[in-house]
C-alpha positions as CSV (number, residue, x, y, z in Angstrom):
1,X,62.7,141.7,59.2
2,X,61.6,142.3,62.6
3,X,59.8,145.4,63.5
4,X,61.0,147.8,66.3
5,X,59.0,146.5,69.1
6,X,60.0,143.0,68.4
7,X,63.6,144.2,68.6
8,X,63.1,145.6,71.8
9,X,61.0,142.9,73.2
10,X,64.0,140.7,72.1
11,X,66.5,143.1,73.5
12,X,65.0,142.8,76.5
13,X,64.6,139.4,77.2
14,X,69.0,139.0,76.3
15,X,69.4,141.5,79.2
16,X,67.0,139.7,81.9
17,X,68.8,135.8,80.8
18,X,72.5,137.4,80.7
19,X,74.1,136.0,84.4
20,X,76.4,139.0,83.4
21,X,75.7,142.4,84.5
22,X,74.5,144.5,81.9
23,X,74.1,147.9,82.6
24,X,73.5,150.7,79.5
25,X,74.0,154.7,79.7
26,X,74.2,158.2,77.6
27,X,77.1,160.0,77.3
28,X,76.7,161.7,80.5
29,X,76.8,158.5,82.1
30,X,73.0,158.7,83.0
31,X,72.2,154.8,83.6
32,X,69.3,154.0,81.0
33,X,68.4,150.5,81.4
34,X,70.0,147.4,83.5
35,X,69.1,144.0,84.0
36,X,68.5,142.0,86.8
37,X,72.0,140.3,87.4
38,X,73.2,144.0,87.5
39,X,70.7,144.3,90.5
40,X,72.1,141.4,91.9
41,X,75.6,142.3,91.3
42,X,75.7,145.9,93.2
43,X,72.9,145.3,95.7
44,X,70.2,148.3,94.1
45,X,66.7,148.1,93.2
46,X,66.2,149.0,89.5
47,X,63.8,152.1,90.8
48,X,67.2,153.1,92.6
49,X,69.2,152.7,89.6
50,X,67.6,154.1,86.5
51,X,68.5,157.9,85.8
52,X,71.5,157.9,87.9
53,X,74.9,159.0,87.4
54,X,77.1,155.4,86.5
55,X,79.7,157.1,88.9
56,X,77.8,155.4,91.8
57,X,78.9,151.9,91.2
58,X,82.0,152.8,91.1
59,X,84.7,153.9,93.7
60,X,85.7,157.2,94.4
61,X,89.2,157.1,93.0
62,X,87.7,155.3,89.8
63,X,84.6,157.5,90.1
64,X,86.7,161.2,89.9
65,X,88.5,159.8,86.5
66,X,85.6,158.1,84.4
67,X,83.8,161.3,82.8
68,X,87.2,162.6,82.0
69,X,88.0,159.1,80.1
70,X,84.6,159.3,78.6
71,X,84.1,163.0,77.4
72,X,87.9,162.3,75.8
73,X,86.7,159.2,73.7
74,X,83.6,161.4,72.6
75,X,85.7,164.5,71.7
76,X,89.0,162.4,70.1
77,X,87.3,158.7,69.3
78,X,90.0,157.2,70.7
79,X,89.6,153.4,71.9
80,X,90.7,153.6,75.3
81,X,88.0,151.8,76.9
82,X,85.3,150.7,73.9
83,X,85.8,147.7,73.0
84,X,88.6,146.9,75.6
85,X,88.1,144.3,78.5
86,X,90.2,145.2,81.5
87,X,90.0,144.8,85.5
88,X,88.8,147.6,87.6
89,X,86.6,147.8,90.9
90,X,83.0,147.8,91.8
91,X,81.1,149.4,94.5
92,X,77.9,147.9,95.8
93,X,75.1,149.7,97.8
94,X,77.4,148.8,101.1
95,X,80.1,150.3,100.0
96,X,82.0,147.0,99.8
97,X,84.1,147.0,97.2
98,X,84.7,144.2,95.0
99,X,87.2,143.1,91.4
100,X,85.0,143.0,88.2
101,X,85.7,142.4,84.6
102,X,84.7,145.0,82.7
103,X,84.2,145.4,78.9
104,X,82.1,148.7,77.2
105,X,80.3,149.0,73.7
106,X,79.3,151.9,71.8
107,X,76.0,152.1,69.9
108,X,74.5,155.1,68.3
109,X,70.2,155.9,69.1
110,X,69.0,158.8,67.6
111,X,72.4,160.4,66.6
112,X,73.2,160.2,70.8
113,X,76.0,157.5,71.6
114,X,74.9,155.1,74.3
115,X,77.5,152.9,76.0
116,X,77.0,148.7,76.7
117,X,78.7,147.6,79.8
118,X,79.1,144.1,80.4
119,X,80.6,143.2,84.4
120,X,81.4,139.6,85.7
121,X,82.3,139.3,89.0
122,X,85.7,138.3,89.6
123,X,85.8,137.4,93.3
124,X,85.4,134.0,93.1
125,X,88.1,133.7,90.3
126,X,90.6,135.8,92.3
127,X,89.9,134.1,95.7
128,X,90.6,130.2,93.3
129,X,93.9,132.2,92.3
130,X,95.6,133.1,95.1
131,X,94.6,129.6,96.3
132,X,96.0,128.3,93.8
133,X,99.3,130.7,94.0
134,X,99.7,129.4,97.2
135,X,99.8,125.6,96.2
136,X,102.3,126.3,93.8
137,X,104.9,128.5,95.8
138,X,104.8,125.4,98.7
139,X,105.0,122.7,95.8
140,X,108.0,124.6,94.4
141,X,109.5,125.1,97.5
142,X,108.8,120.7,97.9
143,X,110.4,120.4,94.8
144,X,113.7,122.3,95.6
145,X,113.4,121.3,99.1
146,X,113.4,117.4,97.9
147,X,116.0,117.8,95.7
148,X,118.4,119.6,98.4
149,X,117.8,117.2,101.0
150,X,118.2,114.1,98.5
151,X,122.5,115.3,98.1
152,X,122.9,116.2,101.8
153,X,121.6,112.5,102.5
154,X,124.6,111.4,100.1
155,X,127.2,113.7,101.4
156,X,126.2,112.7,105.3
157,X,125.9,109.3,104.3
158,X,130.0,110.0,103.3
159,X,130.5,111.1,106.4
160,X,128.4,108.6,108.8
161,X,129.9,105.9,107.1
162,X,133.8,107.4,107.6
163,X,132.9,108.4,111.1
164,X,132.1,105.4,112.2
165,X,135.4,103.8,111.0
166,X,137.3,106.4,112.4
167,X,135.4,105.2,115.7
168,X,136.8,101.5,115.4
169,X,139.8,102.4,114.7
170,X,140.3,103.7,118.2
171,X,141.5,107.0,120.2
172,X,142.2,108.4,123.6
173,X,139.0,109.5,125.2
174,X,139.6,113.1,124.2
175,X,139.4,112.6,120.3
176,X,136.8,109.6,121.3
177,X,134.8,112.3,122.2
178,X,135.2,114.7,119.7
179,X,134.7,112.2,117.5
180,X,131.6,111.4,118.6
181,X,130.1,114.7,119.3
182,X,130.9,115.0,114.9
183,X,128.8,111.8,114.6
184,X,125.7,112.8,116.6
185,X,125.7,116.2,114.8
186,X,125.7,114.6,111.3
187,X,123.2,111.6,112.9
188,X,120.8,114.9,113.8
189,X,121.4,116.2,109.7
190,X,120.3,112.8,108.6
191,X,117.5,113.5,110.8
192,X,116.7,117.2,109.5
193,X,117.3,115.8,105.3
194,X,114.6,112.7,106.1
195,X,112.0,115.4,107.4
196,X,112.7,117.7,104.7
197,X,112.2,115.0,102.6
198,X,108.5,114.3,104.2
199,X,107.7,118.3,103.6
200,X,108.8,117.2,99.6
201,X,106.8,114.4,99.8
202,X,109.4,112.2,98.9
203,X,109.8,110.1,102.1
204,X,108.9,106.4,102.2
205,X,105.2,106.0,103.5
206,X,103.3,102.6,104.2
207,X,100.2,103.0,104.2
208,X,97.6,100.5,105.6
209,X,93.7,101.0,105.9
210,X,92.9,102.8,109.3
211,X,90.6,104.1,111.5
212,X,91.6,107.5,113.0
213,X,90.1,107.1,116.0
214,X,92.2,104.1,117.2
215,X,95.5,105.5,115.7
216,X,94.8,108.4,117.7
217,X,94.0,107.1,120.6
218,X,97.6,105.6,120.4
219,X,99.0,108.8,120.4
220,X,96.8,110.5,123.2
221,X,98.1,107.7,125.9
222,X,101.5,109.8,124.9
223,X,100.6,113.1,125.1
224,X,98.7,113.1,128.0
225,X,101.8,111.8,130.2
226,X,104.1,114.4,128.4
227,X,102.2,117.9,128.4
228,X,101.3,118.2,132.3
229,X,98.6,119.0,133.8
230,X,98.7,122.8,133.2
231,X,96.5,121.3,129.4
232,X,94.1,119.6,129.1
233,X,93.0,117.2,126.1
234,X,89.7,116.1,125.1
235,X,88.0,114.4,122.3
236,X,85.1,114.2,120.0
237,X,85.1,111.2,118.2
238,X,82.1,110.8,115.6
239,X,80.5,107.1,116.7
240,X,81.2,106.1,112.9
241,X,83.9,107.3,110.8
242,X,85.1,105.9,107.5
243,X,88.6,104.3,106.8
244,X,90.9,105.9,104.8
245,X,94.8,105.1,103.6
246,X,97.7,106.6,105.9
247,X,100.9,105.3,107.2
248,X,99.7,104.9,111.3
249,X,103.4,106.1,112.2
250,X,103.6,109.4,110.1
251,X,99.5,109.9,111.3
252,X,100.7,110.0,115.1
253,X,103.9,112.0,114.0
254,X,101.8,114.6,112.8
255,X,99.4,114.3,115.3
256,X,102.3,115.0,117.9
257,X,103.8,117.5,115.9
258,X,100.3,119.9,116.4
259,X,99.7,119.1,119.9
260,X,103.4,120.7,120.6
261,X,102.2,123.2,118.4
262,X,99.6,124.2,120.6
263,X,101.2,123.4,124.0
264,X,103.6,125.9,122.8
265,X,100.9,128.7,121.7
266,X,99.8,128.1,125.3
267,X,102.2,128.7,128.1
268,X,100.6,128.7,130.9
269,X,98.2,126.3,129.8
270,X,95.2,126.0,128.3
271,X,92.5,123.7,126.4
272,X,93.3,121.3,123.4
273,X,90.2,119.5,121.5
274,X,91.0,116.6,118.8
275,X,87.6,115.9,117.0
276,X,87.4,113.2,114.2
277,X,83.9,113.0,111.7
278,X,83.9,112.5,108.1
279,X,82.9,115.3,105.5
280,X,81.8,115.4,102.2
281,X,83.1,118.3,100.3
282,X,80.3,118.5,97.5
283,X,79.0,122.4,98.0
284,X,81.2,125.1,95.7
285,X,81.3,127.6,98.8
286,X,83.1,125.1,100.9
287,X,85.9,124.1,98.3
288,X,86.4,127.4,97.8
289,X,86.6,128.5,101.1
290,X,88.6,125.3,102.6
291,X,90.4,124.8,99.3
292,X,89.6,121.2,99.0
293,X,88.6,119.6,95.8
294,X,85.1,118.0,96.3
295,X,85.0,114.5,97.7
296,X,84.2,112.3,100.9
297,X,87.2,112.9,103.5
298,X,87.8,111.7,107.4
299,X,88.5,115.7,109.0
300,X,91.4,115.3,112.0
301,X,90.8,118.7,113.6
302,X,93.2,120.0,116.7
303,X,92.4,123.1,118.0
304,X,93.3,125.1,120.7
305,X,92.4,128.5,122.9
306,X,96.2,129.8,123.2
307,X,98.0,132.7,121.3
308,X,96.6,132.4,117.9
309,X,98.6,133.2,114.9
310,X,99.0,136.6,112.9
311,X,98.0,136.6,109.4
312,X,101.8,136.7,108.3
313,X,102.2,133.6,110.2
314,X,99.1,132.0,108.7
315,X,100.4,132.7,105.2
316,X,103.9,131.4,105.9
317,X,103.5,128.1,108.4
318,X,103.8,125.1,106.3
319,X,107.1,126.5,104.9
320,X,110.5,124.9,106.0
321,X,112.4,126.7,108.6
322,X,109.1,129.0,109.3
323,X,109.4,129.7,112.7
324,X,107.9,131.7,115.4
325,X,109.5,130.4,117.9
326,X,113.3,131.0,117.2
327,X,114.4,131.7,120.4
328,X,113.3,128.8,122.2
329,X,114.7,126.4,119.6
330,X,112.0,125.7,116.9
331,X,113.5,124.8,114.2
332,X,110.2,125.7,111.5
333,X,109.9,122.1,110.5
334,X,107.0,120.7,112.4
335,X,104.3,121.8,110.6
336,X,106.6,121.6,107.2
337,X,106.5,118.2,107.6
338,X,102.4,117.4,108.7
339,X,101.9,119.2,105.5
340,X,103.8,117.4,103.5
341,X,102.8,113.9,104.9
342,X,99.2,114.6,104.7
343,X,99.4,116.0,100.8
344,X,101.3,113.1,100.0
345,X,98.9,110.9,101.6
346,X,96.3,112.3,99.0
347,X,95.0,114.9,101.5
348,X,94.7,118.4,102.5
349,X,95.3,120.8,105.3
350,X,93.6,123.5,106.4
351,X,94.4,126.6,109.8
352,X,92.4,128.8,111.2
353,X,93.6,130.8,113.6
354,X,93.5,134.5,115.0
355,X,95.6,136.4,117.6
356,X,94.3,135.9,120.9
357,X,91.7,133.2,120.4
358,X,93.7,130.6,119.1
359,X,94.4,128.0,116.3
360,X,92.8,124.8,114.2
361,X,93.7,122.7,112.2
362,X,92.3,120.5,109.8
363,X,93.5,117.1,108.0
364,X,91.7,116.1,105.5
365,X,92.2,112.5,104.5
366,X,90.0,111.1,101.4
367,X,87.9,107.7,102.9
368,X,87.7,104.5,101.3
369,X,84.6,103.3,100.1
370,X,83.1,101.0,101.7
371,X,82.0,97.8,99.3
372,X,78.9,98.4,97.5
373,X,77.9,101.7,98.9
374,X,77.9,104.5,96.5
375,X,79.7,107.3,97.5
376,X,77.7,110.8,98.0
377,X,76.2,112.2,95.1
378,X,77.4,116.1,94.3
379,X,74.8,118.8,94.6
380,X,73.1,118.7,92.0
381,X,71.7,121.7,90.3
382,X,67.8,120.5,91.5
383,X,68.8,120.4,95.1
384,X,70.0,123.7,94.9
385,X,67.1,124.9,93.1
386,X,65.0,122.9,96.7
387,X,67.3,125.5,99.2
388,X,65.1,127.7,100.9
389,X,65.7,130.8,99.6
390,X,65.0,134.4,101.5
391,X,62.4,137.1,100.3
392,X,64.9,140.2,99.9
393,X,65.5,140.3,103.8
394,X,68.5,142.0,104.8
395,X,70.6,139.7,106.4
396,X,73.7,141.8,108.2
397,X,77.1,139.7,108.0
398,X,79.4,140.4,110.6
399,X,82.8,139.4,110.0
400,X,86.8,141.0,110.3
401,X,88.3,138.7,107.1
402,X,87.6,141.0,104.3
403,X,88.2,137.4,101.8
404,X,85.6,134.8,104.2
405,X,83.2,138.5,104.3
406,X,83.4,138.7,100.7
407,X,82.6,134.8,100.5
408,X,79.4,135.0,103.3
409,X,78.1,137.9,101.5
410,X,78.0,135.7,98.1
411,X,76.6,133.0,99.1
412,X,73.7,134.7,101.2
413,X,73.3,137.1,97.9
414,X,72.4,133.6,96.1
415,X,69.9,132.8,98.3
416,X,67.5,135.9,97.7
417,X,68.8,138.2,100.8
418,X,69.5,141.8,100.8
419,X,73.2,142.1,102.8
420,X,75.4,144.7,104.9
421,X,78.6,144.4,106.0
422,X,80.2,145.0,109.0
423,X,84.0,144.1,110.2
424,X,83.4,144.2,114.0
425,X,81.0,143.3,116.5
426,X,81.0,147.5,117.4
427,X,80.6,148.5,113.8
428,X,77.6,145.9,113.6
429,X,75.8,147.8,116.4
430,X,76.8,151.0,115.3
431,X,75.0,149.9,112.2
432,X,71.5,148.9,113.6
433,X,71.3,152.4,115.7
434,X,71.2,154.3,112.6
435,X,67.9,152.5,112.0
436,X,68.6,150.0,109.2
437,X,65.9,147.1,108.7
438,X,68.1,144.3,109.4
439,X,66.1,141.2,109.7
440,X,69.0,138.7,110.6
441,X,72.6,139.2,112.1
442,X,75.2,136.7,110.8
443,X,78.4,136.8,112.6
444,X,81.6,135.2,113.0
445,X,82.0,134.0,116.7
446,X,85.7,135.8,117.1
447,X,86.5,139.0,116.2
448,X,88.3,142.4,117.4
449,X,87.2,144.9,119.4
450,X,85.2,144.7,122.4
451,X,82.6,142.0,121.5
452,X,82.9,138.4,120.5
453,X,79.6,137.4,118.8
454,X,78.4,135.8,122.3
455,X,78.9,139.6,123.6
456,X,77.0,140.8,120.4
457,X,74.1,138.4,120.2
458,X,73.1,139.3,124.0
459,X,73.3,142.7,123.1
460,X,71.1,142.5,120.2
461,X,69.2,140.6,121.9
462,X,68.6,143.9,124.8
463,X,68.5,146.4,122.5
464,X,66.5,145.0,119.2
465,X,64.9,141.9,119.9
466,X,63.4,141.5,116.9
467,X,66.6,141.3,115.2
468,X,67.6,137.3,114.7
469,X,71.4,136.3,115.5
470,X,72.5,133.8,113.8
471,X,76.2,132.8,114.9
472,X,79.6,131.1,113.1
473,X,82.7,130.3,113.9
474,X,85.9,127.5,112.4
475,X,87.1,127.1,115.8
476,X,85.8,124.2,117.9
477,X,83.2,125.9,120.1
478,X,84.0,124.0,123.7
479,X,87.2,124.9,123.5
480,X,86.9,128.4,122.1
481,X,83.7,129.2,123.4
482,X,84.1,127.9,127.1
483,X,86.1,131.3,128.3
484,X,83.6,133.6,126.7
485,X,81.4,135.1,128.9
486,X,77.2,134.6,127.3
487,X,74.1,134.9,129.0
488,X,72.4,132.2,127.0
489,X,73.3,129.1,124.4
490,X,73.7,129.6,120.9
491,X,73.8,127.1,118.4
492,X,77.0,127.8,116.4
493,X,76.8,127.0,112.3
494,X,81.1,125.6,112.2
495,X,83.0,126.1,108.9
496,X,82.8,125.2,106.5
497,X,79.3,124.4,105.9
498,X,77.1,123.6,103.5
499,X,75.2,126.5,101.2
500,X,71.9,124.3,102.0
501,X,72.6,124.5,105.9
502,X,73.0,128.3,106.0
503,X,69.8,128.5,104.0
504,X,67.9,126.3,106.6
505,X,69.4,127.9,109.6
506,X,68.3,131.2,108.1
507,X,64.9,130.0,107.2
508,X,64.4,128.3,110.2
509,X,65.3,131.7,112.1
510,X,63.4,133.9,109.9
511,X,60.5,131.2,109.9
512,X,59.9,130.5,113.7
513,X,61.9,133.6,115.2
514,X,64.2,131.6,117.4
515,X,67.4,133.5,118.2
């Protein structure tokens, strides 16, 4: 038998090792005890916690209705929330909202019910799904996509092949011609089913060992005579990049198929930057965030400064017969069929884009290893334990895509930093004038409303000099970056990056005080 202190000394030390939230209250909803991953989780103190109403992790329209489901289980008994795990919403000290699972015991002290909540953070898990939900609908799509092209390539082979003996056979110029005008048209189908069947990955690749760099270069010779002058193309080759497995011909296809992409999104011309540099993906953030399973890859990146795309066009672009561009003929199967090349090549694709700023894109290709050298260890749970890790300093993220915002604000969380949100460069301000303690400013280089993150940095810079700016940003920053207007350089951490290089740009800025 163990005596009462032993219980509670044991009590105790569950509730400090859970990685769950833990959070215990009466049955006015007074919070009594919670531990420190429930600190963690909603962004409190434990001095601001204890003896406070439950209500205020929670949002309003949950908030109003929780006493109501409480004081009814204590007056009927009945089990709508003990001992039932469900989904609901979190509110942490920003007011940022955020999915949580959610489970609730009932013990009894003293004759006085006390309720055991247990919360696990589901951001991560949701962010993986709809990932994953988006995988599946373009797989499905390949799948009925493949197997509709495969019988229009038999019924046009019918009528290719009777076409052409109608042609031998011959007619008076008239019908030669219409003839003829009914074999081009059905030449162009064939044309249409063969790319469908790249976008189903279905299509006949041969693949031979490459280097990116020369089959690009290929390529360049081409589009620099066909854009004009109005665009200009430059390059940033890494000095060594790996060799990886691609058919050369469907590589410079695809290559052509985004540089049209972006002379289009640019008509009156603009900047176009092709970079090459291999990647490992062995950080958790960055596969979540690029959704790319760990690995060593070569990244292909094309980006651009013209229109940008909206977020419905983001979501919908590698579908067949997508198109933005209906009324100058697109026909929605460009980037339909880079997708599916590059995912049947073993890889991945990734965009970024935003109206007004422009668009990137990423191909991923996995490297070959070269003889004898080991490929790059994943982070191990020692080297993250060696990340420099902050001392409770707020650390103010500054960025307009709730999901990457969500994602910043997690990872910096993990590293021992206080956060606050903000969606705009404006809001960010707004927020140091009320006279927060922000220590460091992290913020996305592009964003709405009247300042870029150039236009913010300089103005923190003026106004609270003491405040460090750290700056981020998935485009390619010479090509972005060269029409914004800034008064001085800033380094610029590119996505995705590394969890240990956000820690070491932050200590490094909190540490020598280098803006």
């Amino acid at each position: 038998m163990t005596t009462p202190a032993q219980d509670s000394a044991l009590l105790q030390a569950i509730m400090q090792a859970a990685v769950d939230a833990i959070i215990v209250s009466d049955a006015k909803g007074k919070i009594t005890r919670a531990n420190r991953a429930a600190e963690r989780l909603f962004g409190y103190d434990r001095a601001e916690i204890d003896g406070n109403n439950i209500n205020m992790l929670m949002p309003k329209a949950l908030a109003d209705l929780h006493d109501g489901f409480m004081s009814h289980y204590i007056e009927t008994g009945e089990k709508r929330i003990i001992g039932i795990g469900r989904e609901v919403e979190g509110l942490r000290k920003d007011q940022s909202v955020f999915p949580l699972h959610l489970s609730v015991g009932q013990a009894s002290v003293e004759g006085e019910p006390m309720f055991i909540a247990i919360l696990h953070d589901l951001t991560q898990r949701n962010a993986t799904r709809d990932a994953l939900a988006r995988s599946q609908r373009l797989d499905a799509i390949g799948q009925m996509t493949g197997g509709i092209a495969h019988d229009f390539n038999n019924l046009l082979t019918v009528v290719i092949g009777n076409l052409e003996l109608l042609e031998l056979r011959g007619f008076d110029p008239a019908q030669l011609a219409l003839l003829r005008d009914a074999l081009e048209a059905a030449e162009l189908g064939a044309d249409l089913t063969s790319r469908l069947m790249v976008f189903a990955r279905q299509s006949n690749l041969k693949p031979a060992e490459v280097d990116l760099r020369e089959v690009c270069q290929s390529a360049l010779a081409i589009l620099k005579r066909t854009m004009g002058a109005a665009y200009r193309i430059s390059t940033d080759f890494a000095p060594d990049v790996s060799t990886v497995l691609v058919d050369p011909v469907q590589l410079q296809s695809a290559l052509v198929n985004l540089a049209l992409n972006a002379r289009d999104a640019m008509p009156d011309g603009g900047d176009m930057l092709i970079s090459i540099a291999d990647v490992t993906i062995d950080d958790t953030y960055m596969a979540q965030e690029t959704d790319i399973e760990p690995g060593a890859y070569v990244r292909l990146s094309v980006s651009d400064n013209g229109d940008g795309m909206s977020a419905e066009a983001q979501k919908r672009a590698f579908e067949p017969f997508f198109t933005t561009k209906a009324e100058t003929g697109g026909n929605g199967l460009g980037l339909a069929t880079v997708y599916g090349f590059v995912r049947q090549s073993g890889g991945h694709v990734t965009l970024y884009s935003e109206l007004g700023h422009g668009t990137s894109f990423g191909l991923y290709f996995p490297t070959i290893p070269a003889e004898g050298v080991a490929t790059a260890p994943k982070q191990t749970d020692a080297l993250k334990r060696e990340l420099p890790i902050g001392n409770n300093e707020l650390v103010l993220v500054v960025e307009d895509n709730p999901k990457v915002r969500r994602l910043s604000v997690e990872r910096i969380r993990n590293l021992g930093f206080q956060t606050a949100e903000a969606d705009t460069g404006d809001a960010a301000y707004a927020f140091l004038e009320t006279g927060a303690q922000v220590d460091v400013v992290f913020s996305d280089l592009v964003m709405p409303g009247s300042m870029n993150g150039y236009e913010l940095a300089a103005k923190i810079a003026s106004g609270f000099p003491d405040v460090k700016v750290l700056l981020t940003s998935g485009y390619a920053s010479d090509v972005v970056s060269g029409s914004m207007e800034r008064s001085q350089s800033y380094e610029i951490l590119h996505k995705p990056y590394r969890q240990a290089d956000l820690a070491i740009r932050l200590q490094a800025l909190l540490d020598t005080g280098v803006t």
